[in-house]
Every structure is written in C-alpha cells, then in structure tokens.
PDB file with one MODEL, atoms N, CA, C and O in Angstrom:
MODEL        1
ATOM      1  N   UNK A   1     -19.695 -60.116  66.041  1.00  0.00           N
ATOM      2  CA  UNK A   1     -18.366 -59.867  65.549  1.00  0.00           C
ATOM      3  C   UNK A   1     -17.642 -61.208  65.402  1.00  0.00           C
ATOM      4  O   UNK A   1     -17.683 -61.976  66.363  1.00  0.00           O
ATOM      5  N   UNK A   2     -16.905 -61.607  64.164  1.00  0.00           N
ATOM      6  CA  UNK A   2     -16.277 -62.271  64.074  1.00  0.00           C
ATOM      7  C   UNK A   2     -15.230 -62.764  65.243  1.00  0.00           C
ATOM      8  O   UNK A   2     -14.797 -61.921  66.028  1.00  0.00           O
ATOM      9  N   UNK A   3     -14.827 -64.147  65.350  1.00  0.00           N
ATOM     10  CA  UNK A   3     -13.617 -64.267  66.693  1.00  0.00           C
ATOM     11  C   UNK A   3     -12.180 -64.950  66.111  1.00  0.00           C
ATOM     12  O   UNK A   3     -11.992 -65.439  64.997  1.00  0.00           O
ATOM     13  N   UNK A   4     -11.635 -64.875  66.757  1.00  0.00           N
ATOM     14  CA  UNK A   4     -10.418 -65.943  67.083  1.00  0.00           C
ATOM     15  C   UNK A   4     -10.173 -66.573  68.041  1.00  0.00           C
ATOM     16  O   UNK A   4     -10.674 -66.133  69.076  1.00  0.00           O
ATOM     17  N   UNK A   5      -9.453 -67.657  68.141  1.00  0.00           N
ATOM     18  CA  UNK A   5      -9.211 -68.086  69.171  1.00  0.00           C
ATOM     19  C   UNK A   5      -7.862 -68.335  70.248  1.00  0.00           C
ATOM     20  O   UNK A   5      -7.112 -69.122  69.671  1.00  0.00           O
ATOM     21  N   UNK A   6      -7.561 -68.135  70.951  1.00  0.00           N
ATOM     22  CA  UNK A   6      -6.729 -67.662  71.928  1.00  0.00           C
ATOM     23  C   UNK A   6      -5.213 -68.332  71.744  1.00  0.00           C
ATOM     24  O   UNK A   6      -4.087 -67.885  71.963  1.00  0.00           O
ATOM     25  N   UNK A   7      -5.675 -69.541  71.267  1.00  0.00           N
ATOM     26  CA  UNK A   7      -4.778 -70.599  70.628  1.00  0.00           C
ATOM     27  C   UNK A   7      -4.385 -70.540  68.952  1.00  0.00           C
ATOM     28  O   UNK A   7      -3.784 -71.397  68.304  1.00  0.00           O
ATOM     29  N   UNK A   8      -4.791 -69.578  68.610  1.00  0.00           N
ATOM     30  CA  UNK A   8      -4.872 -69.282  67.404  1.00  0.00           C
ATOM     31  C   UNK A   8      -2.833 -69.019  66.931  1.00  0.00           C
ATOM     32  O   UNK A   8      -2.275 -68.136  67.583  1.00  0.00           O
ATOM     33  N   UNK A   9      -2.203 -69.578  66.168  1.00  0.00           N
ATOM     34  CA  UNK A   9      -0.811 -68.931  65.904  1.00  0.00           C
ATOM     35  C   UNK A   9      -0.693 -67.463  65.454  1.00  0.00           C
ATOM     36  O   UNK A   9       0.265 -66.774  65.803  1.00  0.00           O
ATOM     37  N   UNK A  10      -1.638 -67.019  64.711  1.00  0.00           N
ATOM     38  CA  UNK A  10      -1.370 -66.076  65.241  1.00  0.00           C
ATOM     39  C   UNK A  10      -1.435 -65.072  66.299  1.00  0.00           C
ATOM     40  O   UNK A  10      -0.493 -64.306  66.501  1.00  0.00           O
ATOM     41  N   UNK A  11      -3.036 -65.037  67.315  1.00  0.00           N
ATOM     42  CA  UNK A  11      -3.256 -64.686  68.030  1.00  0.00           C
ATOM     43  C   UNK A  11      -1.726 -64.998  69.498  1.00  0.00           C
ATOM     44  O   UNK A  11      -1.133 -64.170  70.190  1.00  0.00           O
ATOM     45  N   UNK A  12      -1.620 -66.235  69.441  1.00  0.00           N
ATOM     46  CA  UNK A  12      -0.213 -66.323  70.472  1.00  0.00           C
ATOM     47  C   UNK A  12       1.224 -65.929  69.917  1.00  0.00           C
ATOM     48  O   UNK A  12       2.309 -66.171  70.446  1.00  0.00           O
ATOM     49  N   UNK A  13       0.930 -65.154  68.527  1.00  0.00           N
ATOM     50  CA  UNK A  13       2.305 -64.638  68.206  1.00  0.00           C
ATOM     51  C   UNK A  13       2.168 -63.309  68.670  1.00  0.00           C
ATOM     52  O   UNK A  13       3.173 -62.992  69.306  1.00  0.00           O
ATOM     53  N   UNK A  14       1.165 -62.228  68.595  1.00  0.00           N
ATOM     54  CA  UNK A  14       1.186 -61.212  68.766  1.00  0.00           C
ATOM     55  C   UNK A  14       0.674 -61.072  70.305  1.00  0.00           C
ATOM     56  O   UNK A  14       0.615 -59.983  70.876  1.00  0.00           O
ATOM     57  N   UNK A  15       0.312 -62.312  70.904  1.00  0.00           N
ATOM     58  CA  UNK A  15       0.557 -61.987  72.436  1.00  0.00           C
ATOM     59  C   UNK A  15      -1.159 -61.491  72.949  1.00  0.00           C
ATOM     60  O   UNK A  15      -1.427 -61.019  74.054  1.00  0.00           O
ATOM     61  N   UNK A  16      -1.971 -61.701  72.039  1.00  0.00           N
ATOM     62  CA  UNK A  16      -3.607 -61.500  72.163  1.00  0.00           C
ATOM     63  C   UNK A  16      -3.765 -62.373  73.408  1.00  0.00           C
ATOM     64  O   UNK A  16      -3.081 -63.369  73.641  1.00  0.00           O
ATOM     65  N   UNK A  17      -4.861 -61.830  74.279  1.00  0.00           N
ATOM     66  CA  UNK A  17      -5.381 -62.523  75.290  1.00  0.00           C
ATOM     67  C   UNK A  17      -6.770 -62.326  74.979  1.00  0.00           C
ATOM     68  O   UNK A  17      -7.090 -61.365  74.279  1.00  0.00           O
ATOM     69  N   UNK A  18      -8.044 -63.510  75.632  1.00  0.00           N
ATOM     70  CA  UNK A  18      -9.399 -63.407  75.812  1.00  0.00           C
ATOM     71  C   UNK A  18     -10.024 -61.866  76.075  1.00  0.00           C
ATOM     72  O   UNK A  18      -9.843 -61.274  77.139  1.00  0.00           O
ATOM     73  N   UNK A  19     -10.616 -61.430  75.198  1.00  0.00           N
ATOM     74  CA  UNK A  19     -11.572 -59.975  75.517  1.00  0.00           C
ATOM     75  C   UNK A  19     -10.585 -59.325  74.889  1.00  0.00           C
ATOM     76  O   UNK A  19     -10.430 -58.376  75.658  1.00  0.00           O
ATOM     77  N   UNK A  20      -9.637 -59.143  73.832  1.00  0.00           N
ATOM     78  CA  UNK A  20      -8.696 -58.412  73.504  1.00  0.00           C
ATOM     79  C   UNK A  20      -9.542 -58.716  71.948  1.00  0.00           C
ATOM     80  O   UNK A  20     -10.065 -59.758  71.552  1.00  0.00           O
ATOM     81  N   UNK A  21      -9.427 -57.314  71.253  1.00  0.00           N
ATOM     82  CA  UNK A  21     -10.185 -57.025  69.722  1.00  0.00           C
ATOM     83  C   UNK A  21      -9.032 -56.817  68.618  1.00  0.00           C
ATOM     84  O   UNK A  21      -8.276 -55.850  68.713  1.00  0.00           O
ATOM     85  N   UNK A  22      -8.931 -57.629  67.702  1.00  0.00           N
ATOM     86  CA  UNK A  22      -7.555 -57.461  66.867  1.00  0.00           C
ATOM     87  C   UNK A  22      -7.766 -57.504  65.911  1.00  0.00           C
ATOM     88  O   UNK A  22      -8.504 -58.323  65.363  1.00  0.00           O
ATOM     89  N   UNK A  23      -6.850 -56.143  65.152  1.00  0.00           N
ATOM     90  CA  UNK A  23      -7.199 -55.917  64.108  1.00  0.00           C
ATOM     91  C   UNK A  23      -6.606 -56.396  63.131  1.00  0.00           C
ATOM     92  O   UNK A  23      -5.393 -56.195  63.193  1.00  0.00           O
ATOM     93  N   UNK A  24      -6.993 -57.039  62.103  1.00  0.00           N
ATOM     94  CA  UNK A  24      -6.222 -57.524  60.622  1.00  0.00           C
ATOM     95  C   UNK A  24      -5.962 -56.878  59.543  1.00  0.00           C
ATOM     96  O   UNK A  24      -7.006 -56.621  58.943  1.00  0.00           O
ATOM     97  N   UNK A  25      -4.626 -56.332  58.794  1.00  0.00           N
ATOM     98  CA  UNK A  25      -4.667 -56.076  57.764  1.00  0.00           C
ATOM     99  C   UNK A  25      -3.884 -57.071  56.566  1.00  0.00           C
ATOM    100  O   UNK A  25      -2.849 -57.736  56.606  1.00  0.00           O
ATOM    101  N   UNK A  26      -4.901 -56.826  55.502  1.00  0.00           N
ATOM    102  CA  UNK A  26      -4.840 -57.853  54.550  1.00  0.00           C
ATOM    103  C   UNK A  26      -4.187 -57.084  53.020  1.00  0.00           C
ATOM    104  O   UNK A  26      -4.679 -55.978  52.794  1.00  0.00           O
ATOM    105  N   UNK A  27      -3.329 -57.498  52.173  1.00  0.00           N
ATOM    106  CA  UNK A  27      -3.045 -56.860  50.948  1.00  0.00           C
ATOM    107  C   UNK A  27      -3.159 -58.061  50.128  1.00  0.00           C
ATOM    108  O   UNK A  27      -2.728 -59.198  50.321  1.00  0.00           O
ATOM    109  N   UNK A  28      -4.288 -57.223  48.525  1.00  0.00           N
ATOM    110  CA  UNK A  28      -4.752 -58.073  48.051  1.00  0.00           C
ATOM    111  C   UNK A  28      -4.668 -57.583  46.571  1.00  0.00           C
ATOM    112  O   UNK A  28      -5.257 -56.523  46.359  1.00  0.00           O
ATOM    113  N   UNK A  29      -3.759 -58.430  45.034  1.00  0.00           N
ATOM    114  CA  UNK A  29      -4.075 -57.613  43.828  1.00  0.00           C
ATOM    115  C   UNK A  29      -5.106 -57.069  43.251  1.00  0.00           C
ATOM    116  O   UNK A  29      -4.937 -56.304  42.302  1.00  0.00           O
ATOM    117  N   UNK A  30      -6.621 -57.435  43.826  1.00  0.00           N
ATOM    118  CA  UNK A  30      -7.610 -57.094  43.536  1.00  0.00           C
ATOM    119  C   UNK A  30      -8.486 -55.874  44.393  1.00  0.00           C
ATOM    120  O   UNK A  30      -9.396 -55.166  43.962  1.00  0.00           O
ATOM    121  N   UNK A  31      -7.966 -55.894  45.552  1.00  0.00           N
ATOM    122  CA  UNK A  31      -9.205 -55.736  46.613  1.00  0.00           C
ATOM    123  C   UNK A  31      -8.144 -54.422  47.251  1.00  0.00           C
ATOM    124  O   UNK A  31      -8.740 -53.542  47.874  1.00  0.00           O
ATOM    125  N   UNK A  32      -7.021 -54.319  47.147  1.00  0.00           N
ATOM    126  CA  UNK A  32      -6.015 -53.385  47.598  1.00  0.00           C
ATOM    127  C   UNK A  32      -5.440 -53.787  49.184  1.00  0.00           C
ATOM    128  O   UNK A  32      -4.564 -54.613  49.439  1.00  0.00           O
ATOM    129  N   UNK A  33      -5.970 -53.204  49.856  1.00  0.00           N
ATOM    130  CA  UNK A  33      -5.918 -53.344  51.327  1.00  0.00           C
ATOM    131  C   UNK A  33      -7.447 -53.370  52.226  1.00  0.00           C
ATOM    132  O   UNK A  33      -8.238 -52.460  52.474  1.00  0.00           O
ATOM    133  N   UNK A  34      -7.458 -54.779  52.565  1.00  0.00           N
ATOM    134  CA  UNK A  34      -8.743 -54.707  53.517  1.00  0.00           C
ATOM    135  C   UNK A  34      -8.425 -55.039  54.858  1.00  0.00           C
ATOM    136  O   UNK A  34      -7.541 -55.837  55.169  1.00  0.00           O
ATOM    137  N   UNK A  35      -9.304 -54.289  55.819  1.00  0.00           N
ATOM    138  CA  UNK A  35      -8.949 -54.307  56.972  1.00  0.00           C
ATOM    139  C   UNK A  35     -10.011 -55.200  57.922  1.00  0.00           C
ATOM    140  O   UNK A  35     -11.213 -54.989  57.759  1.00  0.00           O
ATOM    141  N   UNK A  36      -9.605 -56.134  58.854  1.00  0.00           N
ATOM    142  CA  UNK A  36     -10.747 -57.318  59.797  1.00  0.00           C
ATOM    143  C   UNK A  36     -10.511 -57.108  61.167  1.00  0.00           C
ATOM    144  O   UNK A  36      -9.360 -57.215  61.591  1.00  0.00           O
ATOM    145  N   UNK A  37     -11.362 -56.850  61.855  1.00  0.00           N
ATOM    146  CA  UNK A  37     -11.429 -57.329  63.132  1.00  0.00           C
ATOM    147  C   UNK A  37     -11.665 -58.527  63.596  1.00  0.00           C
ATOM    148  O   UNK A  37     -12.419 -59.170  62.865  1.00  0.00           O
ATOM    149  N   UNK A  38     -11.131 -59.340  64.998  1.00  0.00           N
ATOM    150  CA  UNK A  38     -11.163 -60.022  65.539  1.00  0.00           C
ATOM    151  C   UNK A  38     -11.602 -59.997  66.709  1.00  0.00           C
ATOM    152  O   UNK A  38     -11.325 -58.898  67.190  1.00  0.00           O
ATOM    153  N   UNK A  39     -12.327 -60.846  67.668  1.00  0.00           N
ATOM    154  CA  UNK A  39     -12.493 -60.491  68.773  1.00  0.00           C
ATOM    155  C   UNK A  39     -11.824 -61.960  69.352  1.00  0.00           C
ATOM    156  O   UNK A  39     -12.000 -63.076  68.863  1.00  0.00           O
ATOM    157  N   UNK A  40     -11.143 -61.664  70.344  1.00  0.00           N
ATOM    158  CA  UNK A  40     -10.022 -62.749  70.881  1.00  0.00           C
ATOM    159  C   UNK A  40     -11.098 -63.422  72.025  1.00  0.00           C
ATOM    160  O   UNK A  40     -11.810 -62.837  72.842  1.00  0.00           O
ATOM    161  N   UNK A  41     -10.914 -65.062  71.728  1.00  0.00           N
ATOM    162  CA  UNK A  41     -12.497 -65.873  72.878  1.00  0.00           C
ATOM    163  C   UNK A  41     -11.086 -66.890  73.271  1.00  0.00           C
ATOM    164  O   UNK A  41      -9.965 -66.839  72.765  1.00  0.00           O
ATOM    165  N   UNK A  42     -11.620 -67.836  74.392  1.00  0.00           N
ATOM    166  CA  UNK A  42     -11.062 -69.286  74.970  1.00  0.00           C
ATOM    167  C   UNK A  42     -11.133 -70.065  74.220  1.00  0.00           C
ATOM    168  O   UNK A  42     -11.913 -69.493  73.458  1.00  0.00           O
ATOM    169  N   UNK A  43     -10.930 -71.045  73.738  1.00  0.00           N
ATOM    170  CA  UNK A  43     -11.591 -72.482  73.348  1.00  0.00           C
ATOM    171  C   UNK A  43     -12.576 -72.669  73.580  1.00  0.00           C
ATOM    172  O   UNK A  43     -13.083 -73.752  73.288  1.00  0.00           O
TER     173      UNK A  43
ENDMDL
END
C-alpha cells in the first residue's frame, strides 16, 4: 500500500498519526472523482 509520511502537510493538518490509513479524495475534469489511500509511516 502506498504511504505518507507523518510529516507530511497534509498528513499534520488533518492530525494523522503512524499506523493511521487515510483516505484521499481527488476531483478531476477527466477522471471525475478518484479516491487514494494512504497508509500513515515515521520518517
């Protein structure tokens, strides 16, 4: 699974901690709405 990282701006805007799975939604003129997971790691 794809990650982020803990330090990530957005991950410390929405308050994500390590072992926490976050989900992304994306709006796109082509693609409509796609949706990503994250899995939240340390440095």
């Amino acid at each position: 699974m794809p990650y982020i990282l803990a330090t990530d701006p957005l991950a410390k805007e929405i308050g994500a901690k390590p072992g926490d799975l976050v989900r992304i939604s994306r709006r796109s003129e082509t693609a409509g709405s796609s949706t990503y997971y994250r899995y939240v790691v340390e440095n």
